[in-house]
SEKOLTOR-566430 format. One record per residue (C-alpha): x, y, z. Coordinates in steps of 0.05 Angstrom, whole numbers, padded with zeros to 5 digits, always signed. Each point is the difference from the previous one (the first is absolute). Example, Ala and Ser with C-alpha at 12.3 -4.5 7.8 and 13.67 -1.06 7.14 Angstrom:
// residues 2
+00246-00090+00156+00027+00069-00013
//
This chain:
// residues 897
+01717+02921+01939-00060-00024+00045-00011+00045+00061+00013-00032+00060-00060-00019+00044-00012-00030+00059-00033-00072-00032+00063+00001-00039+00047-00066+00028+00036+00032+00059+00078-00019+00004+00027+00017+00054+00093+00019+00000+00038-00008+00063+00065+00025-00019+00050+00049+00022+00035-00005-00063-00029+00054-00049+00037-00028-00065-00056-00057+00025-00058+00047+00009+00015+00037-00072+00006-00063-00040-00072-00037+00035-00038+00071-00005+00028+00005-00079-00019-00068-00023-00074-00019+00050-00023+00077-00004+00004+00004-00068-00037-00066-00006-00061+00013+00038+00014-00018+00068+00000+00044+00062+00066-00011+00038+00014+00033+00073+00076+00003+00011+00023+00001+00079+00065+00015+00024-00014-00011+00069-00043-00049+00055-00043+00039+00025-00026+00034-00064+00004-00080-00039-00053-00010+00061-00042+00061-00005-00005-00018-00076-00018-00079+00019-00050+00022+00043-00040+00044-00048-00011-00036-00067-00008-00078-00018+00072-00013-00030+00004-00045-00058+00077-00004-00002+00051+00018+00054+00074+00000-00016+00045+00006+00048+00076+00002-00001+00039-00033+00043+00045+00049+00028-00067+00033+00023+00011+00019+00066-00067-00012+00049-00001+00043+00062-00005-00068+00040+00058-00033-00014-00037-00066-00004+00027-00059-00052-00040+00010-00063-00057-00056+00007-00018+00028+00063-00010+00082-00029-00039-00045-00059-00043-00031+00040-00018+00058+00028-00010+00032-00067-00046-00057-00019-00049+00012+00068-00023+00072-00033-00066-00019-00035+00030+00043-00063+00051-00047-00005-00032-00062+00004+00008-00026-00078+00062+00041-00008+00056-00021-00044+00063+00005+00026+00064+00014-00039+00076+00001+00033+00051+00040-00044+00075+00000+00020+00058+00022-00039+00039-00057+00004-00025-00075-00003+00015-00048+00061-00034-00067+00006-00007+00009+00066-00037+00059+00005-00041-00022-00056-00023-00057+00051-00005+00049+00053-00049+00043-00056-00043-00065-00015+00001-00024+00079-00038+00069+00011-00054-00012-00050+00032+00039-00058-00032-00016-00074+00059+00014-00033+00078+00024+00006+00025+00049-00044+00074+00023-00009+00024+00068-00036+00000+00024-00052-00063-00025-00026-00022+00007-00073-00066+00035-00012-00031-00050-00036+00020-00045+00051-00035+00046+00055-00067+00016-00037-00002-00076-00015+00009-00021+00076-00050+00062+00026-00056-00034-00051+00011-00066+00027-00005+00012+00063-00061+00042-00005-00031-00066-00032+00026-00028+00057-00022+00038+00054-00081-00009-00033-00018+00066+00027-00070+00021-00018+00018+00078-00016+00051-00013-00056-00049-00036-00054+00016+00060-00042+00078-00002+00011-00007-00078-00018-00036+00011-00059+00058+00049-00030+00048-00046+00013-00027-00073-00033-00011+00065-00058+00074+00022+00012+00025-00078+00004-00039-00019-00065+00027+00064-00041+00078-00015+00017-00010-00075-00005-00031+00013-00079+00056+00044-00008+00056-00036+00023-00017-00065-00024+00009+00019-00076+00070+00036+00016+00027-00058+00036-00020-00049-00061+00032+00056-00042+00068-00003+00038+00005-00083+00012-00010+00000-00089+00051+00048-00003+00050-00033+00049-00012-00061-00034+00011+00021-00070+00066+00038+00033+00030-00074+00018-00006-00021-00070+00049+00060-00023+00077-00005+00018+00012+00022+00066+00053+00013+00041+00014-00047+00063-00023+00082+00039-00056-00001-00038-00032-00076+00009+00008+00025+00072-00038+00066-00002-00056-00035-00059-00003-00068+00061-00015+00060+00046-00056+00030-00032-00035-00072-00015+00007-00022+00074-00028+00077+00028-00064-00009-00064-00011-00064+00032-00008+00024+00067-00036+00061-00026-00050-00043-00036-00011-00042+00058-00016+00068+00038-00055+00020-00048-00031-00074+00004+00000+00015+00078-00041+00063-00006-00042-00020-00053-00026-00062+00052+00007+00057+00054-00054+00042-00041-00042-00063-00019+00007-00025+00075-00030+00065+00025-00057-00001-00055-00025-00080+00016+00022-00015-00083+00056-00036+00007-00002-00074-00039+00042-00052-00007+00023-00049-00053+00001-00068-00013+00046-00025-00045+00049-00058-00002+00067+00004+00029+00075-00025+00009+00026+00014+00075+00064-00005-00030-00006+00051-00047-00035+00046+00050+00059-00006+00038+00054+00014-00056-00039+00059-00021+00004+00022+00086+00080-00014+00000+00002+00050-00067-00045+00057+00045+00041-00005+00063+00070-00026-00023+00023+00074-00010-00021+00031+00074+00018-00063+00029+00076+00013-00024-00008+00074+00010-00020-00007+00075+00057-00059+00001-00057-00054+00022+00011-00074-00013-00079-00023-00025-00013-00075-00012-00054-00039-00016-00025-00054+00039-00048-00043-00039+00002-00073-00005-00010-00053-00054-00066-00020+00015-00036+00066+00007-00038-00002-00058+00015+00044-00053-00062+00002-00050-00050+00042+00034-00059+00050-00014-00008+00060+00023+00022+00081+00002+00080-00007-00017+00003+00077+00001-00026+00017+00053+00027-00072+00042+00071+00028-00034-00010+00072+00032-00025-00029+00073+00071-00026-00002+00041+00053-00020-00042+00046+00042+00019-00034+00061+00067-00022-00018+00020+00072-00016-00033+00019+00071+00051-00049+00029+00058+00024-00038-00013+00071+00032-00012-00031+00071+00041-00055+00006+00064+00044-00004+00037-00048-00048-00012-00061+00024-00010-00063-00039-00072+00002-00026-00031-00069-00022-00066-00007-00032-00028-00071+00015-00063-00041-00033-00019-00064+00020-00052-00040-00028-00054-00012+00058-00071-00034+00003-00004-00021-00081-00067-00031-00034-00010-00024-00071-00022+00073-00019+00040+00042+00046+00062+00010+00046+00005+00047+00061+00070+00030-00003+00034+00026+00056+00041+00067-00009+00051+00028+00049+00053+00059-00018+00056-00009+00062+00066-00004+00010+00027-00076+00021-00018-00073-00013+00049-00025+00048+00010-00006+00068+00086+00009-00007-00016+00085+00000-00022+00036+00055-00066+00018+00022-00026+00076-00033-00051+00040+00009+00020+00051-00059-00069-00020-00042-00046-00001+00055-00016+00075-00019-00028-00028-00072-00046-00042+00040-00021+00050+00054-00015+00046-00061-00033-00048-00040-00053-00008+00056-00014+00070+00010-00011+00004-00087-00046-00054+00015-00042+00030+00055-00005+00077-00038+00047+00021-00050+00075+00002+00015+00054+00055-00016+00035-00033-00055-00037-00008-00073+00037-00064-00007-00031-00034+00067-00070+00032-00013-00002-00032-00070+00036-00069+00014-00049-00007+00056-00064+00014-00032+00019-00041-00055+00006-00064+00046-00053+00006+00028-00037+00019-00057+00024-00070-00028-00033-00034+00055+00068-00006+00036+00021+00013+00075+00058+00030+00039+00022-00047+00059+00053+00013+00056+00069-00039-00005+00005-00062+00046+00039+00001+00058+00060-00041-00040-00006+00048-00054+00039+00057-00018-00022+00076-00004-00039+00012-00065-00065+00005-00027-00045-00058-00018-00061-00016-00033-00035-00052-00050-00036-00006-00062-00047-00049-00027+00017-00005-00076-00037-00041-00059+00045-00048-00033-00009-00001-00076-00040-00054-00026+00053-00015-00056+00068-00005+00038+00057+00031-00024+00041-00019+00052+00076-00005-00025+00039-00070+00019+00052+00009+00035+00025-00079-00012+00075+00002-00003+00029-00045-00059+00022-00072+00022+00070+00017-00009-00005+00056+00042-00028-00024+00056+00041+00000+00065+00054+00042-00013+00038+00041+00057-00017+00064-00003+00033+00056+00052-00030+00063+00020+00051+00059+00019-00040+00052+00036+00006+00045+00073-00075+00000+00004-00025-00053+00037-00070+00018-00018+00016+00000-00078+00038-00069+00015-00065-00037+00021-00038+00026-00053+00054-00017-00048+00009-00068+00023-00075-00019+00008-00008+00011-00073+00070-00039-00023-00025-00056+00053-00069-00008-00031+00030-00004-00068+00041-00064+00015+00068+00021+00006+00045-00002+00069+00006+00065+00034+00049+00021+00043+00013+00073+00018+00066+00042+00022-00008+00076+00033+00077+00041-00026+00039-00016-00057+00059-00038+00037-00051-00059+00025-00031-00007-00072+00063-00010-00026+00016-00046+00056-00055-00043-00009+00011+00002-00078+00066-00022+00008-00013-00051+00052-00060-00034-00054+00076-00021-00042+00040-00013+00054-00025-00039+00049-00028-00076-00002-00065+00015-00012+00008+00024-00073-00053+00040-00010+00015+00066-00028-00057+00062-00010-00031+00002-00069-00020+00070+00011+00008+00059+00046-00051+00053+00010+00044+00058+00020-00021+00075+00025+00038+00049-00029-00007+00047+00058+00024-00022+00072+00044+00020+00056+00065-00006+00002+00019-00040-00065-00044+00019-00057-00017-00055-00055+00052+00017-00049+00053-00027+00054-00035-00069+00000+00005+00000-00079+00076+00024+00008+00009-00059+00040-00020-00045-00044+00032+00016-00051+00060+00006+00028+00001-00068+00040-00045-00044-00027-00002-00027-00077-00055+00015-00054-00022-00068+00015-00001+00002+00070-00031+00070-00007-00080-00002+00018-00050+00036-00041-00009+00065+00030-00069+00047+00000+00012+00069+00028-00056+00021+00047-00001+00084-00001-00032+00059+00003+00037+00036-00050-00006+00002-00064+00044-00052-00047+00042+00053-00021+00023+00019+00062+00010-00081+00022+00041+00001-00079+00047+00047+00038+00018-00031+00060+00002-00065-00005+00065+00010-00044+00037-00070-00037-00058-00040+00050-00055-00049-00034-00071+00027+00010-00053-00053-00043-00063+00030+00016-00025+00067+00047-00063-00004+00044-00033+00074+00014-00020+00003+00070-00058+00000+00020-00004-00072-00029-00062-00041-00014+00000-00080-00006-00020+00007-00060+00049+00048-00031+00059-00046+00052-00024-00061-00034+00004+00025-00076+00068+00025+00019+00026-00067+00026-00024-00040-00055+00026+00056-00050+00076-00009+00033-00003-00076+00017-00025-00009-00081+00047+00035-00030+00055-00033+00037-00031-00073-00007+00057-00041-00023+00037+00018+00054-00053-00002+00056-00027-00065-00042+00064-00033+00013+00009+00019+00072-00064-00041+00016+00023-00059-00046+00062-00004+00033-00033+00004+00069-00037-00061-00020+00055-00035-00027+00041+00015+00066-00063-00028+00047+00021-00061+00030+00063+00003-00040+00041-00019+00068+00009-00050+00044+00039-00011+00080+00016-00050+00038-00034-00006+00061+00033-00044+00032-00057-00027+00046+00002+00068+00039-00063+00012+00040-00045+00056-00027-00066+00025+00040-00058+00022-00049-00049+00044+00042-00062+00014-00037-00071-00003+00016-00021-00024-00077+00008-00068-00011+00012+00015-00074+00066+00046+00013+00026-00053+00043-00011-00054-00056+00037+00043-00044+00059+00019+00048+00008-00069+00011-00002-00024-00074+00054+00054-00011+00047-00016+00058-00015-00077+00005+00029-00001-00073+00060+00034+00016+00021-00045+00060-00031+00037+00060-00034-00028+00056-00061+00033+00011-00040+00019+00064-00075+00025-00002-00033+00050+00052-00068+00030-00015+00014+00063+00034+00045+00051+00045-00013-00035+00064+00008-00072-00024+00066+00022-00033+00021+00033+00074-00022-00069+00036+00047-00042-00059+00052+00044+00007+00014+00041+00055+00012-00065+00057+00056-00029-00058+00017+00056-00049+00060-00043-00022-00043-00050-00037-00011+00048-00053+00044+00025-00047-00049+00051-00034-00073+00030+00013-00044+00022-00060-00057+00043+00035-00064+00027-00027-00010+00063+00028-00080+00006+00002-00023-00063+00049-00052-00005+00046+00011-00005+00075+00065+00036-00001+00031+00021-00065+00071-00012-00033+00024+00061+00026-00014-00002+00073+00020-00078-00005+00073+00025-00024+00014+00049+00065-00017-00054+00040+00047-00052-00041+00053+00051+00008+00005-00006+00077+00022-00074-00008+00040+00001-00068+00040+00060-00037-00003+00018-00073+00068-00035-00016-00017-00069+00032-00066-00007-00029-00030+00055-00061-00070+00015-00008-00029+00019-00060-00067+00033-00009-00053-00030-00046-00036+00063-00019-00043+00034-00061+00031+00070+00028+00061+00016-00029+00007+00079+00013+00059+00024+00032-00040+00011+00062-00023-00067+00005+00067-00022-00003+00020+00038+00043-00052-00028+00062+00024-00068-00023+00074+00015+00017-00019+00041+00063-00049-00066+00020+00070-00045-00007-00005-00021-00061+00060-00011-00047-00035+00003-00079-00056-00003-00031-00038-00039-00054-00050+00032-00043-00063-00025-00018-00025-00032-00044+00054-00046+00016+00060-00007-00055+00038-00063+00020+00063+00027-00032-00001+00062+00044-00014-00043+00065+00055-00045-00018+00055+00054-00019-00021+00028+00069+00004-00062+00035+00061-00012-00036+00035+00050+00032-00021+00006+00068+00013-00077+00010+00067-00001-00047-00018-00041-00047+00014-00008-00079-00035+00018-00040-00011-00035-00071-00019+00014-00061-00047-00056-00038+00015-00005-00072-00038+00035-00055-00062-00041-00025-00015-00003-00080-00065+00047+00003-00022-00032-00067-00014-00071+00021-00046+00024+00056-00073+00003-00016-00029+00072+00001-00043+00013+00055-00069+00027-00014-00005+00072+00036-00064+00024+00032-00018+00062+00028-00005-00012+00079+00049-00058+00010+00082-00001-00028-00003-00070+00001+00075-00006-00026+00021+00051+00052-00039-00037+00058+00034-00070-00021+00072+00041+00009-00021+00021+00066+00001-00077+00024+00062-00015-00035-00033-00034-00062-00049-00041+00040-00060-00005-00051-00040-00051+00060+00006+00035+00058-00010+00068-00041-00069-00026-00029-00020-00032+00070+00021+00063+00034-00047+00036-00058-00050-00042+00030+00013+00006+00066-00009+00081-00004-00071-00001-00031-00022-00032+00060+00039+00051+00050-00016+00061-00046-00081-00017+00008-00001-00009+00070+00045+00059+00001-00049+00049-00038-00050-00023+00039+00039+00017+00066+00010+00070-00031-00067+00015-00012-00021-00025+00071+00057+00047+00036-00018+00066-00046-00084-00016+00013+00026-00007+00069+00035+00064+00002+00062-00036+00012+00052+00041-00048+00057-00021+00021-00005-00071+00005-00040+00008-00071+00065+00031-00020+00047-00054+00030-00040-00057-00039+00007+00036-00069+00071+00002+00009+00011-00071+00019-00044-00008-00072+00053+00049-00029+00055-00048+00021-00026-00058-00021-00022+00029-00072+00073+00037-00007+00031-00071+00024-00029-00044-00060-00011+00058-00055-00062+00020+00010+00012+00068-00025-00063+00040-00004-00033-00031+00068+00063+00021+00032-00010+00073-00025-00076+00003+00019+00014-00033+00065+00057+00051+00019-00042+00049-00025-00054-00024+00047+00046-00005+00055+00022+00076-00002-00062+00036-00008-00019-00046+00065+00061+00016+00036-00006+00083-00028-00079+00004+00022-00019+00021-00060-00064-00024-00043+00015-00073-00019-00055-00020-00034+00027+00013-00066+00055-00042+00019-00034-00055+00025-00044-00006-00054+00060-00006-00046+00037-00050+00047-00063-00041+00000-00009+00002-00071+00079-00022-00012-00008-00056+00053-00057-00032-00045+00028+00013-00063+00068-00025+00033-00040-00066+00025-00023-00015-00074+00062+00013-00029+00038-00056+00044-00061-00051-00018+00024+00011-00072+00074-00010+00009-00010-00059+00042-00057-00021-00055+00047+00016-00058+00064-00040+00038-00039-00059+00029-00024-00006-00070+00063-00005-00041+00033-00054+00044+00013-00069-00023-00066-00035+00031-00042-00050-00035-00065+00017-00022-00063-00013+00030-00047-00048-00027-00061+00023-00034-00057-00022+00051-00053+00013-00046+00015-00044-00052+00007-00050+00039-00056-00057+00018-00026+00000+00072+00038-00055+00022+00060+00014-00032-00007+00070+00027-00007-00026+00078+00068-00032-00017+00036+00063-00022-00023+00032+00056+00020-00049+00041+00081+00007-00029-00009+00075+00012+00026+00028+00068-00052-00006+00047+00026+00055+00033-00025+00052-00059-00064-00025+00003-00009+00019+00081+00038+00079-00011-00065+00006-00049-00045-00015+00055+00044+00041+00053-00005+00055-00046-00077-00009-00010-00007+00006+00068+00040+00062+00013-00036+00030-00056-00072-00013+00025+00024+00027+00067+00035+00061-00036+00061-00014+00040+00059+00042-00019+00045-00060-00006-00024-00027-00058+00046+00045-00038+00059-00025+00037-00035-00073-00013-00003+00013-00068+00075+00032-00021+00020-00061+00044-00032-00044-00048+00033+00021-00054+00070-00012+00019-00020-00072+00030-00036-00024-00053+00017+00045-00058-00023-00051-00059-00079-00007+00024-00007+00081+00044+00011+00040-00067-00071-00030-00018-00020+00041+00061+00022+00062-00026-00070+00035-00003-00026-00018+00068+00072+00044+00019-00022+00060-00038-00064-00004+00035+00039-00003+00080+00051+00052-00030-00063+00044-00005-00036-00022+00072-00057-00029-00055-00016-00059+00050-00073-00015-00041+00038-00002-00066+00060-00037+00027-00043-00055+00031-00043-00009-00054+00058-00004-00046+00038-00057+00046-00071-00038-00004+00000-00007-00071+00071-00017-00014-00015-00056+00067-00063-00025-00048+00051+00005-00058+00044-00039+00025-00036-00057+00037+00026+00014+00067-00042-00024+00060+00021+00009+00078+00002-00077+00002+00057+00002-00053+00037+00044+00046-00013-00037+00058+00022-00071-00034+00065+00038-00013+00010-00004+00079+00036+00078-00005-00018+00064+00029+00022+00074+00002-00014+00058+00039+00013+00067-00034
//
């Protein structure tokens, strides 16, 4: 043993407790440092006030002679000049949360609780000598990077040793006991390892040698490999972890996985201790992102939603984080997970003001040059299914749902088992007829657990009316094999979930069971438009600020008898109805409108004319229970999804108004042409939405080009303009539109779009993807109405340049004139790069669909905002052709685009 000397580290004990004073002077004495126990105030100040103090722990039962709160006798402690870089340490024998506060509120570097493990004490004492920088202890440093080094090399090799031997234990025959106990040891190896990666950076920290490597990786996997480290404290400690990371974060990166990995579970294991149980949620966004590289946001808290009440049970993590960041802070974790961001080029930030308590900071990230990136494309026959999410969270319901959304499918959510089953039950009853695919149920919740939904089912419900069920736990299958008793479980999610693993997992369940999902989405098409009402000339009020919703409300109702009504928004409706109310025997009302919206519209509608003499229905994209229920508190009697499904609307109609309704006879599939499919536009389900109407569903086609160009462009203006929430308005009026005539994808991007504007978060990701659908959408539309415009019965043109001059001048002059002057109109929009020679052009080819297809590369060249190209394209099929202005003029015919 070293002899104790006064440039030894001096720790200083203030405790009355001599169990306390025995086990500090057994374990720092016999290490090398020179501790000073005190039993009393006066002599803890005679002791301050005669030596430079390194370390001061103090319990909190201590009892000063002042009888002063404790930050005031530590800020007087602080004031002596030998106490001036002191650490500070609390002990108490019992933990409270908020004394712990009180501890940290008084400058304290660290709270510990009894008993304490002695490796647990030396390891603190050496950390927070680092810490404290003080000049005298190079030597007492020095022995412990030596002392850190020598465990590290020795525990490393016996952890490897005890991981090969648990593994080759799970390949014997064990005992349900023994999987336990052998799942035990893996999970506390895991976390062992993880400690000796933590002091192997703390040594290499401390010595300027640390390095870090560059390599290619998956996010996803990162994050699977995270769930296996933490999955087992999470359960022990009874937290609910879940992983908040959407779609579009980009998952092929370069960089340090270790050591990214470990800055995670660092902190998320600091906010298991702290948080006290709480839900913890660790969130990545994608942020600022480049051809070569994304900044990634990272935030470990505990809600996403604003349905749970305000916490402050993390803001110790981030209080603690910033002292790490400033010297070196009590816990290993923190001081490692810190340097290491930093170290990465990364940066702690405070929270927001409309941000929960947590800790946040970002990362800028390479992406790898060869992308890797997995699709998440859901099969054809897959896509918009009903899916239902069963879970008490609300937190771990948006996540949930922001991932089923983005994949395509309908997502509705229910919070206890007795509303799932409601809402399952209601998808067969009711008139709308649409019953959940699948249900996403958590195993675990108050009240009713999960195996009582499945015990429902399969008591009252048939196999066939039975969804497809995935079991979202914490537990282990086994234990989920147990419960869930005669109940059908088709596929188990482990929380915490990533999309990744959530989207395998779905198209795993949904695969296997594709005949029967398969024929639930045939025999939803087959049932679209498969009814009919009569009318009867009643009076029906469309109120909708798009003018292609209202065509297609009209088409629907004006073929089943109705008399329709237009109004452009909430206060026009109020001014049609509200001096006559008993003109109308029905109001269809968009809910979004500018001016005054559908809702406010209703309350006021309500003051002249009750629910039973004339029913509102709300036009609206939201569909979660909430949403309907502001709709009925509003006034409002139904409402009708969207994108609009004319049987729905008419069953609903049907019902309110008391009306028939009739079935229209089956049609012999095989004598219909097939339909080509495409990948942004369902032309066949667009044509069902406008009762079979192939002309007004090809003009309307046209019609939305123009309104979704002038619409992008409005977007862009708002969001340059800061405008967010008017930005956000116009994307979803886009949504509607798209959603209205089966524009699939552009409705996606655009509700997409619309929700990170709404949410404040990064949307550039978002609107670069919305953008690129809306071209790609554009082109696609110029090909249908190409590939349809050029199948019809038209005679052919003559060919012009086989013909003599005169001969030709008397073709031209059989042609319709009125051709001849678009070509000009167009040349003129082009040379002025006006944004309605687009519209001009798509126009074109529904009016004169036997000469525009010849004008099919000039409409590449707009779709890509080429103007040079396009123009010098149009001029060369104009000296092609012959054509002259004073052709055009002779034809005595003009248009304006």
């Amino acid at each position: 043993m070293k002899g104790l000397v006064k440039n030894e580290p001096i720790i200083v004990l203030a405790d009355e407790d001599l169990t306390h004073v025995d086990f500090h002077q057994q374990i720092l004495s016999e290490s090398g440092y020179w501790l000073r126990s005190v039993a009393t105030p006066e002599k803890l100040t005679t002791i301050l006030e005669q030596h430079p103090v390194n370390i001061l722990v103090i319990s909190m039962d201590f009892a000063f002679v002042s009888g002063e709160p404790i930050d005031v006798e530590m800020r007087k402690i602080r004031s002596l000049p030998t106490c001036k870089n002191a650490r500070i340490i609390f002990t108490t024998n019992s933990y409270s949360s908020d004394q712990k506060q009180q501890a940290f509120r008084a400058g304290a570097s660290d709270y510990m609780v009894y008993p304490i493990a002695a490796d647990e004490l030396y390891l603190k004492m050496g950390t927070h000598l680092v810490a404290g920088a003080y000049k005298g202890v190079t030597g007492a440093l020095s022995r412990s990077f030596n002392l850190l080094s020598e465990v590290n090399m020795t525990l490393s090799p016996l952890i490897a040793t005890s991981v090969s031997c648990a593994q080759m234990l799970n390949q014997t025959s064990l005992s349900n006991k023994q999987s336990v106990y052998v799942d035990s040891v893996n999970n506390a190896m895991k976390r062992a390892s993880v400690i000796g990666d933590n002091l192997r950076d703390f040594e290499e920290m401390s010595t300027n040698t640390i390095a870090l490597d560059n390599t290619p990786f998956d996010l996803g996997q990162l994050l699977e490999s995270l769930k296996d480290y933490l999955v087992g404290e999470a359960e022990s400690r009874c937290v609910e972890l879940l992983f908040n990371v959407p779609l579009d974060v980009p998952r092929s990166l370069v960089g340090d996985p270790d050591r990214l990995r470990r800055i995670l579970l660092n902190l998320i294991s600091e906010a298991f201790v702290i948080g006290g149980g709480c839900p913890i949620i660790l969130s990545i966004q994608a942020g600022t992102l480049s051809d070569s590289s994304v900044v990634l946001e990272f935030s470990v808290h505990r809600k996403i939603t604003e349905d749970e009440q305000d916490s402050d049970d993390l803001d110790e993590l981030a209080e603690r984080a910033a002292m790490a960041m400033s010297e070196l802070d009590e816990s290993l974790n923190l001081v490692v997970a810190c340097y290491l961001v930093e170290l990465m080029g990364g940066a702690f930030h405070e929270e927001s003001s409309d941000k929960d308590s947590g800790i946040y900071f970002n990362l800028e990230l390479q992406v790898a040059t060869v992308h890797a990136d997995k699709s998440f494309a859901v099969p054809v026959d897959l896509r918009e299914l009903r899916v239902l999410v069963v879970d008490d969270n609300p937190s771990s319901i948006a996540v949930h749902s922001a991932i089923i959304s983005s994949l395509g499918f309908y997502c509705e959510s229910a919070s206890d088992v007795d509303s799932a089953f409601h809402a399952i039950e209601e998808g067969y009853l009711d008139l709308d007829g649409e019953p959940f695919d699948l249900v996403l149920l958590d195993w675990s919740m108050p009240g009713k657990k999960g195996f009582h939904l499945l015990e429902k089912l399969q008591k009252e419900m048939t196999p066939e009316q039975q969804p497809l069920v995935i079991v979202i736990s914490a537990f282990d299958h086994a234990v989920i094999e147990k419960e869930r008793g005669n109940g059908k479980v088709d596929g188990y999610l482990h929380k915490p979930i990533s999309a990744s693993v959530m989207f395998d997992t779905m198209m795993e369940v949904l695969g296997r069971n594709l005949p029967k999902t398969h024929q639930r989405i045939i025999a939803a098409q087959g049932h679209s438009n498969g009814i009919t009402i009569n009318g009867s000339g009643k009076r029906i009020l469309v109120v909708d600020d798009m003018p292609i919703n209202q065509q297609i409300v009209q088409e629907v109702l004006i073929s089943n008898d109705f008399q329709v009504e237009l109004a452009d928004s909430g206060r026009s409706a109020v001014v049609k109805v509200c001096p006559a109310p008993e003109l109308y025997d029905a109001v269809l009302m968009d809910l979004e409108m500018p001016e005054m919206n559908g809702l406010e519209a209703t309350r006021i509608i309500r003051e002249t004319a009750d629910r039973e003499s004339l029913p509102i229905f709300a036009l609206t994209a939201h569909t979660m229970e909430r949403d309907r229920q502001r709709c009925a508190d509003a006034g409002m009697n139904d409402h009708v999804a969207k994108p609009l499904d004319a049987d729905i609307l008419l069953k609903k109609l049907a019902s309110h108004l008391g009306l028939a309704v009739n079935a229209k006879e089956s049609r012999d599939d095989n004598n219909e042409t097939a339909i080509e499919e495409y990948e942004y536009v369902d032309v066949e389900d667009g044509i069902k939405r406008v009762m079979g109407n192939e002309t007004l569903y090809f003009k309307l086609l046209s019609d939305f080009v123009h309104q979704a160009r002038s619409q992008e462009n409005q977007v862009c203006v708002l969001i340059e303009s800061g405008k967010l929430t008017e930005a956000a308005e116009s994307a979803h009026n886009i949504a509607g539109s798209a959603g209205n005539l089966s524009v699939v994808a552009l409705r996606n991007s655009a509700k997409q779009l619309q929700n990170a504007l709404i949410t404040l978060e990064d949307y550039q990701l978002s609107l670069t993807q919305f953008r690129r659908d809306i071209d790609n959408a554009i082109k696609e539309i110029g090909d249908i109405l190409l590939k349809r415009n050029n199948v019809a019965s038209l005679p052919t043109p003559p060919d012009y340049g086989a013909l003599s001059s005169s001969k030709k001048s008397d073709a031209i002059n059989e042609m319709d004139k009125a051709f001849i002057d678009r070509v000009f109109v167009l040349e003129s929009q082009i040379m002025a790069q006006d944004m309605m020679a687009i519209d001009n052009y798509y126009q074109m080819l529904v009016d004169f669909c036997d000469l525009a297809i010849k004008l099919k590369p000039v409409g590449d060249k707009l779709i890509e905002l080429d103007y040079p190209k396009a123009l010098a394209v149009l001029k060369q099929f104009i000296s092609d052709q012959g054509y002259s202005k004073e052709q055009a003029e002779q034809g005595g015919q003009s248009y304006v685009g």
